[in-house]
C-alpha positions as a Python dict, from the first residue, in 0.01 Angstrom:
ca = {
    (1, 'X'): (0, 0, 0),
    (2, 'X'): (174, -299, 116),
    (3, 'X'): (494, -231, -4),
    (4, 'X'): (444, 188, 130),
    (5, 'X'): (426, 18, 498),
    (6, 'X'): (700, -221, 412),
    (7, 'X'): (920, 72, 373),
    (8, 'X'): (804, 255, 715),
    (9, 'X'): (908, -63, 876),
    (10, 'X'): (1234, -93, 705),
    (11, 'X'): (1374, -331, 454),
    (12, 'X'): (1393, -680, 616),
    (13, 'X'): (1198, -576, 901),
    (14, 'X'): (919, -840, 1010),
    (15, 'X'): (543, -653, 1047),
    (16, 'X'): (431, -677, 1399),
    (17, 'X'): (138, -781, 1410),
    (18, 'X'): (-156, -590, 1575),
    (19, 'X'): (-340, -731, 1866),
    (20, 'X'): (-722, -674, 2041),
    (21, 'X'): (-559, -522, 2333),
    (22, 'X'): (-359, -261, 2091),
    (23, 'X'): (-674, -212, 1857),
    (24, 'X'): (-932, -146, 2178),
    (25, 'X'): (-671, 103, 2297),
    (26, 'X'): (-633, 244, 1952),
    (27, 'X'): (-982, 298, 1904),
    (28, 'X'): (-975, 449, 2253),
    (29, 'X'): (-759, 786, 2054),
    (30, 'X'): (-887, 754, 1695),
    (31, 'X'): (-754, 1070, 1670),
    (32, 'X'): (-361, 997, 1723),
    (33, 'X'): (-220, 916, 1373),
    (34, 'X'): (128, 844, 1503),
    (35, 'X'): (10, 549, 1663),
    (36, 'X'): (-249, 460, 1375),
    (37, 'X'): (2, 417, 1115),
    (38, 'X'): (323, 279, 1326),
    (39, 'X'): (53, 29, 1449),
    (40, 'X'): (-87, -7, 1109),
    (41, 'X'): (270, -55, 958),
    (42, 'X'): (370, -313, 1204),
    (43, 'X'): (681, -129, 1345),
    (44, 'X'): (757, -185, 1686),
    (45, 'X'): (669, 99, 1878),
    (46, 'X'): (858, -42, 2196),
    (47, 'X'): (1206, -71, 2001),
    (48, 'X'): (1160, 303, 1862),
    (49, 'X'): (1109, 440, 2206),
    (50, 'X'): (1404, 261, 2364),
    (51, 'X'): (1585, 394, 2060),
    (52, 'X'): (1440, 719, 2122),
    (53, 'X'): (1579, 724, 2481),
    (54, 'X'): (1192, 716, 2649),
    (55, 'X'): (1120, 343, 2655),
    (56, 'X'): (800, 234, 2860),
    (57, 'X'): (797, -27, 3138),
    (58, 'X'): (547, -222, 2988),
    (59, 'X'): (491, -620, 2995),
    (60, 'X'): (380, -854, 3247),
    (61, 'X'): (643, -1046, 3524),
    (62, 'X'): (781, -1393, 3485),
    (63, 'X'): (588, -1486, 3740),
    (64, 'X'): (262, -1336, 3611),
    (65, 'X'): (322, -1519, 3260),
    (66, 'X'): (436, -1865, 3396),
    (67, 'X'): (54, -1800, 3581),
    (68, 'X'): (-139, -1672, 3320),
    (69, 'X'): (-63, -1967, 3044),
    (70, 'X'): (-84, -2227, 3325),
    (71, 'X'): (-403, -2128, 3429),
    (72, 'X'): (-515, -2067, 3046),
    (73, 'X'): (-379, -2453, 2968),
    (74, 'X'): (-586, -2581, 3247),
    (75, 'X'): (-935, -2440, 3103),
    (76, 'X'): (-805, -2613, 2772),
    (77, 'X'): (-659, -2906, 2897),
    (78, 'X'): (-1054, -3103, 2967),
    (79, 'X'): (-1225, -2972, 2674),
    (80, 'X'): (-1334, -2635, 2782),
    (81, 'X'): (-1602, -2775, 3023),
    (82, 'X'): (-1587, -2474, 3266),
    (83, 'X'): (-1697, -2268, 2932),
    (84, 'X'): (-1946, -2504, 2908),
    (85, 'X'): (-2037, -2452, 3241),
    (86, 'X'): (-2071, -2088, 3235),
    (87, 'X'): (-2244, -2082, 2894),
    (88, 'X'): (-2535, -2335, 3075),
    (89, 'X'): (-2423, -2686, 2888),
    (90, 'X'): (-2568, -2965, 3026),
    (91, 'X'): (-2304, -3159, 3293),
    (92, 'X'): (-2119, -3397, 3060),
    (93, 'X'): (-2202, -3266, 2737),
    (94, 'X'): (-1893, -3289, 2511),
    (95, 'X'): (-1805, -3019, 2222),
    (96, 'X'): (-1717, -3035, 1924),
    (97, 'X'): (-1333, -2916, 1900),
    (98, 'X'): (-1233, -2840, 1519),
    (99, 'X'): (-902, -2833, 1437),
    (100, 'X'): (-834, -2512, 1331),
    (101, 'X'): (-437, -2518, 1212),
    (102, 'X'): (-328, -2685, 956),
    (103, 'X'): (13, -2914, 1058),
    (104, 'X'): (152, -2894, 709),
    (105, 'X'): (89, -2570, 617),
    (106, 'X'): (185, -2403, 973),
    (107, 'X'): (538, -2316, 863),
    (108, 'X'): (426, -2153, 561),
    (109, 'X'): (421, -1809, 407),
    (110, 'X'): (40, -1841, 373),
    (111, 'X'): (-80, -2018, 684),
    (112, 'X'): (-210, -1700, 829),
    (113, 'X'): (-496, -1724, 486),
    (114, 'X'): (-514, -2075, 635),
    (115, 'X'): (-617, -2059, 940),
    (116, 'X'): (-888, -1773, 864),
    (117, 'X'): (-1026, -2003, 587),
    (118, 'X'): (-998, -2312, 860),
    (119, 'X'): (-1193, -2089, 1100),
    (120, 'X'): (-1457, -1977, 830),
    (121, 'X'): (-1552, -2340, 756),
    (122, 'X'): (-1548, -2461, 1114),
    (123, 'X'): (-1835, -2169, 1200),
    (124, 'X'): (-2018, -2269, 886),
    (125, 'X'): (-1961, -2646, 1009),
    (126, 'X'): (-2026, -2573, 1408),
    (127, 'X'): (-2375, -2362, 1285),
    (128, 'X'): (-2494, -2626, 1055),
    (129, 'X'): (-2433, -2896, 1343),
    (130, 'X'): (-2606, -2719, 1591),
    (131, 'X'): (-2886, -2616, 1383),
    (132, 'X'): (-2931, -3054, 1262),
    (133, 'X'): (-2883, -3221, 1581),
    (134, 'X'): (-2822, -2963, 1898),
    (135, 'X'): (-2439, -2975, 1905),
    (136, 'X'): (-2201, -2747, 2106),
    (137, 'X'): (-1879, -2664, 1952),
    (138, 'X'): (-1581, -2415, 2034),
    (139, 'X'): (-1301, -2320, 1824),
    (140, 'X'): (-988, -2289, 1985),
    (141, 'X'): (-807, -1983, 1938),
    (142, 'X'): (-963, -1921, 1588),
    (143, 'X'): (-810, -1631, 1383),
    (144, 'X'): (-1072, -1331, 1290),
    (145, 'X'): (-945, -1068, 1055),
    (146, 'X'): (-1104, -681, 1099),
    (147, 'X'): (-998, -381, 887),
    (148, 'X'): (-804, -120, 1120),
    (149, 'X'): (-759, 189, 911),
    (150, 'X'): (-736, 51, 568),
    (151, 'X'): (-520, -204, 673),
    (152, 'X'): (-624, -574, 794),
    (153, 'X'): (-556, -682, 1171),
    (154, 'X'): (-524, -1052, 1238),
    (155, 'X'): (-669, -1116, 1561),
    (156, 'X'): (-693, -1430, 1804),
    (157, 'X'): (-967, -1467, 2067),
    (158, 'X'): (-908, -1753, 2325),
    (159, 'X'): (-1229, -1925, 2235),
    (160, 'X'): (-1528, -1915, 2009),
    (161, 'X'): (-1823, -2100, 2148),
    (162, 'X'): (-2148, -2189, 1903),
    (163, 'X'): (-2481, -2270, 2076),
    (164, 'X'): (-2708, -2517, 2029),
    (165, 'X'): (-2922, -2272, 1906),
    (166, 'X'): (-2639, -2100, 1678),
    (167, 'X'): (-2532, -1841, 1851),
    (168, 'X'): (-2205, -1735, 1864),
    (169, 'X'): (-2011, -1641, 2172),
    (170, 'X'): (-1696, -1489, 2225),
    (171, 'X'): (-1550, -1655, 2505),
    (172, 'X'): (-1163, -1493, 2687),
    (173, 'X'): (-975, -1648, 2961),
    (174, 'X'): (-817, -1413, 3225),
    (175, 'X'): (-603, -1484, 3474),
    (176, 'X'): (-700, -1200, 3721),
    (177, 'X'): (-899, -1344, 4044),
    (178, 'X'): (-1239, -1323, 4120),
    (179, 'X'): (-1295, -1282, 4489),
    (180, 'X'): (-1586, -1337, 4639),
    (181, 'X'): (-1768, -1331, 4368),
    (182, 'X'): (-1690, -983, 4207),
    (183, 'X'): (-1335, -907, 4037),
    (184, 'X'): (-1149, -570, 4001),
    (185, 'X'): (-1365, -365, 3762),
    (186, 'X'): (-1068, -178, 3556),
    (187, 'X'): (-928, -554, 3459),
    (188, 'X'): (-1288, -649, 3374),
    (189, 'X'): (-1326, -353, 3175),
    (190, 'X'): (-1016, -384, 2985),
    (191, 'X'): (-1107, -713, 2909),
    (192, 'X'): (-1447, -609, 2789),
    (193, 'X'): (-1335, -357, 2592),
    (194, 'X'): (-1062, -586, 2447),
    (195, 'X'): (-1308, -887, 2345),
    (196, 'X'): (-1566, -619, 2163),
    (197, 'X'): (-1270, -600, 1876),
    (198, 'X'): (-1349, -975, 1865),
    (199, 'X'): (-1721, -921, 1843),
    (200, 'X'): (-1676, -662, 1557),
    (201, 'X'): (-1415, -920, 1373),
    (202, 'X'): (-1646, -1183, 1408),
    (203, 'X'): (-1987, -969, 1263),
    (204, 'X'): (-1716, -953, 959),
    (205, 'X'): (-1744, -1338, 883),
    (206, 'X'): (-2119, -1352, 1078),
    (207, 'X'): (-2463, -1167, 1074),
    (208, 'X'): (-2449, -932, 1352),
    (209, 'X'): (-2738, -1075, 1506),
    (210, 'X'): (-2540, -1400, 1549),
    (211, 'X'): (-2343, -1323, 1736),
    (212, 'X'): (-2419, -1291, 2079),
    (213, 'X'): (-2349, -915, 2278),
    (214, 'X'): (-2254, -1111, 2592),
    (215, 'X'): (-1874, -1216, 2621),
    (216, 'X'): (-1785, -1482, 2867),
    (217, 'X'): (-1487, -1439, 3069),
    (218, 'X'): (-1340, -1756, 3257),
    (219, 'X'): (-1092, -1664, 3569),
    (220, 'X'): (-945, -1811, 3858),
    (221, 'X'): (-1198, -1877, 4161),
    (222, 'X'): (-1057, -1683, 4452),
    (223, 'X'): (-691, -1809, 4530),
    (224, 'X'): (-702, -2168, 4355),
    (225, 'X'): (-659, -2204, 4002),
    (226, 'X'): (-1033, -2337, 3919),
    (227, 'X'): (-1193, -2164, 3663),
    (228, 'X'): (-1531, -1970, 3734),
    (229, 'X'): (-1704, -1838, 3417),
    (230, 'X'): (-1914, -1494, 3408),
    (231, 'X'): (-2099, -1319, 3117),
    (232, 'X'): (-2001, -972, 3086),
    (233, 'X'): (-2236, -766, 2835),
    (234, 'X'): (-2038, -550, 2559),
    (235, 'X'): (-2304, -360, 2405),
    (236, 'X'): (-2113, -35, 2480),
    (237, 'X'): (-1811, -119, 2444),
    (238, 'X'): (-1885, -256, 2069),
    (239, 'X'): (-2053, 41, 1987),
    (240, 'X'): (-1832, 324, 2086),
    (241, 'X'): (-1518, 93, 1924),
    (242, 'X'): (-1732, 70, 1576),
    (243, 'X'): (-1744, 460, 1606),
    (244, 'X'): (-1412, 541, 1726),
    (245, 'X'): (-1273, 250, 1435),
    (246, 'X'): (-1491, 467, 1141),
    (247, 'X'): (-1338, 776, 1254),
    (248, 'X'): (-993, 715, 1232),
    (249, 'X'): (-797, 804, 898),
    (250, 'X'): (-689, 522, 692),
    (251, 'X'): (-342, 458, 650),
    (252, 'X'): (-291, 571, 301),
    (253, 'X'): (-393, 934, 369),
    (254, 'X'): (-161, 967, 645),
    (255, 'X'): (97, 812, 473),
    (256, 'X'): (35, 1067, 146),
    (257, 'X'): (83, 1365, 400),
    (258, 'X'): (441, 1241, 455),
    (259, 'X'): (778, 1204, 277),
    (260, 'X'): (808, 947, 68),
    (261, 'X'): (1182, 900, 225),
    (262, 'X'): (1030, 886, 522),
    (263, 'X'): (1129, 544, 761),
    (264, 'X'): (1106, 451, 1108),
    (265, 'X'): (1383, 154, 983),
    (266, 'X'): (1581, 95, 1309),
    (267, 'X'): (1894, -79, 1129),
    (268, 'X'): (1940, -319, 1289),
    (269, 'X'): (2220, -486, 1319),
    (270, 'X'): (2394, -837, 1448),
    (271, 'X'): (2559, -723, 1838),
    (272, 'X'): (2918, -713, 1824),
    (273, 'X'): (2928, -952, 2105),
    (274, 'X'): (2892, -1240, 1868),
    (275, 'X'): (2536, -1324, 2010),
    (276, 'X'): (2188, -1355, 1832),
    (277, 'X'): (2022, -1036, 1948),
    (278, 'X'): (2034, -729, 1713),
    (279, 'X'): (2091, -337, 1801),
    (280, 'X'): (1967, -51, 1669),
    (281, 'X'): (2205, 177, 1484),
    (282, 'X'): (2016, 465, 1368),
    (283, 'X'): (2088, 768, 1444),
    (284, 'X'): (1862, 859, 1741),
    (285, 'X'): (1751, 1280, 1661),
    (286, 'X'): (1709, 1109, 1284),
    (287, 'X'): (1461, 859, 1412),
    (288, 'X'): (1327, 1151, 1653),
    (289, 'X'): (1271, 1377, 1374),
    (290, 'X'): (1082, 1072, 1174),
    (291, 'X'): (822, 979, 1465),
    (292, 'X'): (746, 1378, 1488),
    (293, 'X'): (680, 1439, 1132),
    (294, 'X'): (339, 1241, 1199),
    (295, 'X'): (97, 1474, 1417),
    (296, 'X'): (34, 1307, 1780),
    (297, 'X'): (-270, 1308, 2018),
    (298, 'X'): (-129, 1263, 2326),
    (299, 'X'): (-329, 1251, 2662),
    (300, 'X'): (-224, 1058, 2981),
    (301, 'X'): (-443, 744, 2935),
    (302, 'X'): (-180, 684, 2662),
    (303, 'X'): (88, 601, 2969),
    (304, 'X'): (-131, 284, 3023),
    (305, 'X'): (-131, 98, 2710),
    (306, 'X'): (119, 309, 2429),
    (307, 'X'): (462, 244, 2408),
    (308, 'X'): (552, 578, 2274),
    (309, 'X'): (382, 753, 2533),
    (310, 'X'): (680, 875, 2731),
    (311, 'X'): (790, 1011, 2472),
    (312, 'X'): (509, 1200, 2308),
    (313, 'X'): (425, 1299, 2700),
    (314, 'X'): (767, 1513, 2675),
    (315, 'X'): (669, 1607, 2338),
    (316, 'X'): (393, 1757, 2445),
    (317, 'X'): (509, 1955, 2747),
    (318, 'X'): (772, 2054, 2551),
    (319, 'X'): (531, 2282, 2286),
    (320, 'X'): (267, 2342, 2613),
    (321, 'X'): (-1, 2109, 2493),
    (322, 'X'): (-314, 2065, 2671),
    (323, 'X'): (-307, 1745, 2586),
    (324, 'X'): (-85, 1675, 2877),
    (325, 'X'): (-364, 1748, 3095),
    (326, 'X'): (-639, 1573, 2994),
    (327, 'X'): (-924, 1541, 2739),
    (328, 'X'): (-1128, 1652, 3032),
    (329, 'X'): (-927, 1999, 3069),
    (330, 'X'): (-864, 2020, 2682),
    (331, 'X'): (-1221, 2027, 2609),
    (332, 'X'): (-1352, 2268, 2917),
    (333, 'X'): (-1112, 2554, 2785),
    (334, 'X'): (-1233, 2531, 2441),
    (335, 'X'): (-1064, 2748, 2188),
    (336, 'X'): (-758, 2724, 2385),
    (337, 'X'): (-428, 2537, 2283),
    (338, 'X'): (-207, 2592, 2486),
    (339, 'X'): (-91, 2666, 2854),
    (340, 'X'): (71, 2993, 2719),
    (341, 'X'): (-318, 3037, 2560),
    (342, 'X'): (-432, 2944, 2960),
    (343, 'X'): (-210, 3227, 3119),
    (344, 'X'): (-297, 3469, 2820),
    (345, 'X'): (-670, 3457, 2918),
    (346, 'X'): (-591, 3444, 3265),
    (347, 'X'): (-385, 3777, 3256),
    (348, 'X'): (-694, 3954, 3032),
    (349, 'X'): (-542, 3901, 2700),
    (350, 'X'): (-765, 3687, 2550),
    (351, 'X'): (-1144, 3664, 2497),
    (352, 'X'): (-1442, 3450, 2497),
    (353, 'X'): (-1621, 3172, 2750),
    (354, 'X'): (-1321, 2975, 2845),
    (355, 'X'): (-1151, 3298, 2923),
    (356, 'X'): (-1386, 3419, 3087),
    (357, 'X'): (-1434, 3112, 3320),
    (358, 'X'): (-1055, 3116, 3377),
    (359, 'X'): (-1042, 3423, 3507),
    (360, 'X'): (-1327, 3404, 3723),
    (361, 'X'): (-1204, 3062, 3881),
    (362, 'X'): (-824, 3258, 3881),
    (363, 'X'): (-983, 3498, 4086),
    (364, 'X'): (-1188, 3284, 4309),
    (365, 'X'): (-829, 3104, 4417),
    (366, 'X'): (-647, 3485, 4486),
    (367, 'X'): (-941, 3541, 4709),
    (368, 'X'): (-914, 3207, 4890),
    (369, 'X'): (-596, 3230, 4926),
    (370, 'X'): (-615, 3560, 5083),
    (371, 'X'): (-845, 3437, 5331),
    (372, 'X'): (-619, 3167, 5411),
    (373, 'X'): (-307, 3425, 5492),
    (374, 'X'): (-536, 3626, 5705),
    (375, 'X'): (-656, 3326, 5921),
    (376, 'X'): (-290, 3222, 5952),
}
C-alpha cells in the first residue's frame, strides 16, 4: 500500500504529512474521497490547485505567526504552570517534563517510530508516578498516531497533561483572545473539534476511560499575552469524529477503483532562475483530468478548510451539482441531483415529495411577487 501512495505522490515526492486540523475537517465530509486519498497519500493539495489554476488563500499572516509561536513559547517557557493552573495544581507544584525526542536519533529515517515509542513510555512512566507518589507530569508536544482510512496519521498535540489521579488530559494552546471572559465560539469550536482527533489518538495508546472528555485550552487574557486556561468538554465532538472516521472508505478501495497509471506527480523541477525553489511542469488539463477521475463531495464548508475547494466548487457548478448549495438544500430535495432535476420538477416534469414541495413554494413566490407589482 505504501509504495501504491508513493506513486500518487510521485517519485521523489516527500508525503505530507496529515494534521488534526486536516483530519477534524476530513471527518467533517467522510464522504469526499478526493480529499481522503490525496490527504491519505500525502500530496499537497495546495500545490495541485495552484497548478490547477484555482489555488486557495489559505494560511495565517506574518504577523499572526510571529504571535501565535510567541505566545505558545511563553506558556512553555516556565514549565507549563498556567496549565497547571487551569487543570487545579496546587501554586508551586512542579511537573514532571519527559523528554520526549531523542537528540541522536532526530535526524533519522526512523525518529518518527521514536518519538511515538518515547511518548508511549513517558505515559506508562507519568501514570505509574502519579499513581506511587501524586506526581503531575506533561509531555510536551508528544506524537499520537490514529488510523485515517487505512492509512496511519502522525499527529502532535501541544501538551499532554497526567493527573495525580491518572487521568489524562489533552491540553492545546491558542492564540485567539479571550475577552472578558468568553472567546469567539467558531475559533473555540474549531479548536474543539480539532483536539477530539487527539482524544481518539490517545484512546489508541490509553483506555478510553483514561482519558479525560474535557480538553483544556490556554489563550491570551484579553489584550496582554498572559495565558488564561479553560476546559472545554468534547464529548460531541469525539463522538460524531469516531463516526464520521468509521465511515469513510479506506484508501486501498479507492485506490483499486482507479488506474493504476494514475498520478497526481507535479514534476517538479529546479526554477530556471538558478534558485532553490522548484516549479511544477505538468501539464495542467493532465493533472485536471487526474484529480477528477476520483469522485468529489463538494459543499461550501469545504471553502474554509480544503485547498482544492475552488476548484471542485467550479467543478461542481459546472455539471449543476447540488452540492454547491448546501447539504442543507441537497438533502430537503431528496431524489434530486441536480439544478436541471430542480427546474424539471418545478416546470411539472418530475414527480414525488420534493417535487411537489418545489412547486408549491415556486408558486407561493409567482403569487408574492404578483402582489408586489400590484402594490407598486
Amino acid at each position: 500500500m505504501e509504495a501504491s501512495l508513493a506513486r500518487l505522490r510521485g517519485a521523489g515526492t516527500a508525503q505530507r504529512p496529515m494534521n488534526a486540523r486536516a483530519l477534524a475537517a476530513l471527518a467533517a465530509n467522510p464522504g469526499c474521497r478526493r480529499r481522503a486519498l490525496l490527504d491519505g497519500a500525502g500530496v499537497d493539495k495546495g500545490a495541485v490547485a495552484e497548478r490547477l489554476g484555482a489555488p486557495m488563500p489559505f494560511g495565517q499572516s506574518q504577523f499572526a505567526l510571529v504571535r501565535g509561536n510567541g505566545f505558545e513559547a511563553r506558556v512553555r517557557s516556565d514549565g507549563w504552570r498556567a496549565l497547571l493552573a487551569a487543570a487545579g495544581a496546587p501554586e508551586g507544584v512542579d511537573a514532571w517534563l519527559p523528554e520526549l525526542v531523542d537528540g541522536a536519533a532526530g535526524a533519522a529515517s526512523g525518529a518518527a517510530e521514536e518519538r511515538l515509542r518515547l511518548t508511549r513510555e513517558a505515559l506508562v512512566e507519568a501514570r505509574g508516578a502519579a499513581a506511587a507518589r501524586g506526581a503531575w507530569s506533561v509531555l510536551d508536544h508528544p506524537l499520537l498516531e490514529l488510523e485515517v482510512a487505512g492509512a496511519p496519521a502522525r499527529l502532535e498535540p501541544d501538551a499532554v497533561l497526567v493527573r495525580p489521579d491518572g487521568r489524562v488530559q489533552v491540553a492545546e494552546v491558542k492564540s485567539f483572545p479571550v475577552l472578558d471572559g468568553s472567546a469567539d465560539p467558531a475559533k473555540v469550536g474549531a479548536a474543539a473539534r480539532q483536539a477530539a482527533v487527539y482524544v481518539l489518538a490517545l484512546r489508541e495508546v490509553l483506555d478510553a476511560d483514561v482519558v479525560a472528555d474535557e480538553v483544556l485550552l490556554l489563550c491570551p487574557k484579553d489584550f496582554s499575552n498572559r495565558p488564561v486556561g479553560a476546559a472545554v468538554d468534547v464529548r460531541r465532538q469525539v463522538a460524531v469524529t469516531r463516526r464520521q472516521l468509521r465511515r469513510m472508505a479506506r484508501l486501498e478501495e479507492i485506490a483499486a477503483e482507479l488506474p493504476e497509471e494514475l498520478t497526481f506527480d507535479l514534476r517538479l523541477r529546479p526554477a530556471p532562475d538558478g534558485s532553490r525553489r522548484q516549479v511544477a511542469t505538468r501539464d495542467p488539463e493532465e493533472l485536471r483530468a487526474a484529480v477528477e477521475a476520483v469522485p468529489a463531495s463538494f459543499a461550501p464548508e469545504c471553502l474554509a478548510d480544503c485547498e482544492l475547494a475552488a476548484h471542485c466548487r467550479a467543478d461542481a457548478r459546472g455539471c449543476g451539482s447540488l452540492e454547491s448549495l448546501g447539504r442543507g438544500v441537497r438533502g430537503e430535495l431528496g431524489g434530486l441531483h441536480t439544478l436541471e432535476d430542480v427546474r424539471a420538477a418545478v416546470d411539472g416534469e418530475a414527480s414525488g415529495e420534493a417535487a411537489e414541495l418545489l412547486r408549491a413554494a415556486a408558486a407561493m413566490r409567482g403569487a408574492a411577487l404578483a402582489e408586489v407589482r400590484r402594490g407598486v
